[in-house]
N, C-alpha and C positions, 0 to 999 in steps of 0.2 A: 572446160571449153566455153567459148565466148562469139554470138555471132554477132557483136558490134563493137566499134574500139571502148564505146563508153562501159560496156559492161566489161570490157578486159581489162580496163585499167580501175574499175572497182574492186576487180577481183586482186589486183596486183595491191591495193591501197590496204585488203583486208588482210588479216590476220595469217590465211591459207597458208602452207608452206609451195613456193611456185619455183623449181629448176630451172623452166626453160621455156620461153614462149617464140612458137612460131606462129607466123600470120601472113594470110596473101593481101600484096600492096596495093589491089585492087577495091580492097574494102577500107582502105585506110586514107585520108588524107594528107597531107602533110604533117600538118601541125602538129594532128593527132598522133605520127609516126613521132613526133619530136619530144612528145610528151611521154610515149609510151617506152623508147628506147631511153629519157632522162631518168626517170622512174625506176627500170630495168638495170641501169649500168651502176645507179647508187646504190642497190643490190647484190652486185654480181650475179645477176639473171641476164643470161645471155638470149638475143634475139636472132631469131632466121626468120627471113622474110623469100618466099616466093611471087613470081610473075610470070604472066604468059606472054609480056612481053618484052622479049630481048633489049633490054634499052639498058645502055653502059652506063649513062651517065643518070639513071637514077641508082642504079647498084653503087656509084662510086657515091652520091649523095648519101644516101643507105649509110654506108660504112664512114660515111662520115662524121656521121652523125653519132658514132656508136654502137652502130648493130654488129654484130659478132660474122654472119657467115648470109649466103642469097644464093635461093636456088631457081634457075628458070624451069618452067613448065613446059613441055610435059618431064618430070622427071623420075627416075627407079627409084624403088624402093630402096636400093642397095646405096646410092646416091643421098635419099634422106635419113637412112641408116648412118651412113659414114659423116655427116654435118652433122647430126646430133649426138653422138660418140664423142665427136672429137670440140664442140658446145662443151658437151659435161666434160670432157677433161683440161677443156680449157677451165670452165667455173671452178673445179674442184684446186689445180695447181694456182688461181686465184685466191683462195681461201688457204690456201696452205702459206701463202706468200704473206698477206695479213696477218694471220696466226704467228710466223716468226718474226715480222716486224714488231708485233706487238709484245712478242717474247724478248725481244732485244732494246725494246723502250723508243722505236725508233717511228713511233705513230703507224698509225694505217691507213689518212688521208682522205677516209669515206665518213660519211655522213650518219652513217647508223653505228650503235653501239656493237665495239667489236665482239663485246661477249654471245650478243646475238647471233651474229656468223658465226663464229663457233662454235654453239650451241648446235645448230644447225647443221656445219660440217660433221660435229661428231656423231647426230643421230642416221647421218646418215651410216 
């Protein structure tokens, strides 16, 4: 856990192993979201971002930018249950796609060393 973007994305820069960062867009700026969703997606760390306030058109900006899933407030348990389910099995058939690309010689287009992601898939 992290109560400022800059210690979040310390934490993403360090070593830790990180699944899945969610965050309210109220604590974040833009920039900050743009940096922390760049970071995130050349990982295959999926982001969910909440807000209390209904507004479309930053959700579509959101997902533009590369965040994976957006939940408005107030919302169930059963609701951030079902987005972070379905986050890790998004990340997971992610890494499994890599994994045979890189089986079949056919690259895998990201940034970090793939043995690393798979190192990482298999401990899990």
């Amino acid at each position: 856990m992290a109560e400022t973007p800059s210690k979040t994305l310390q934490i993403l820069n360090s070593e830790k192993r990180i699944d899945l960062v969610c965050c309210g867009v109220t604590e974040w700026v833009e920039d900050s979201l743009k940096s922390l969703i760049g970071t995130t997606t050349s990982r295959t760390i999926p982001v969910i971002v909440s807000t209390a306030t209904p507004d479309i058109s930053l959700m579509n900006k959101f997902l533009d930018m590369g965040g994976y899933d957006f939940l408005f407030r107030p919302f169930t348990r059963e609701q951030l249950v079902f987005a972070v389910r379905r986050a890790m099995q998004h990340r997971r058939l992610k890494l499994e796609n890599l994994f045979l690309r890189d089986r079949l010689r056919l690259g895998s287009g990201i940034e970090i060393p793939l043995s690393q992601l798979v190192g990482r898939w298999r401990d899990q």
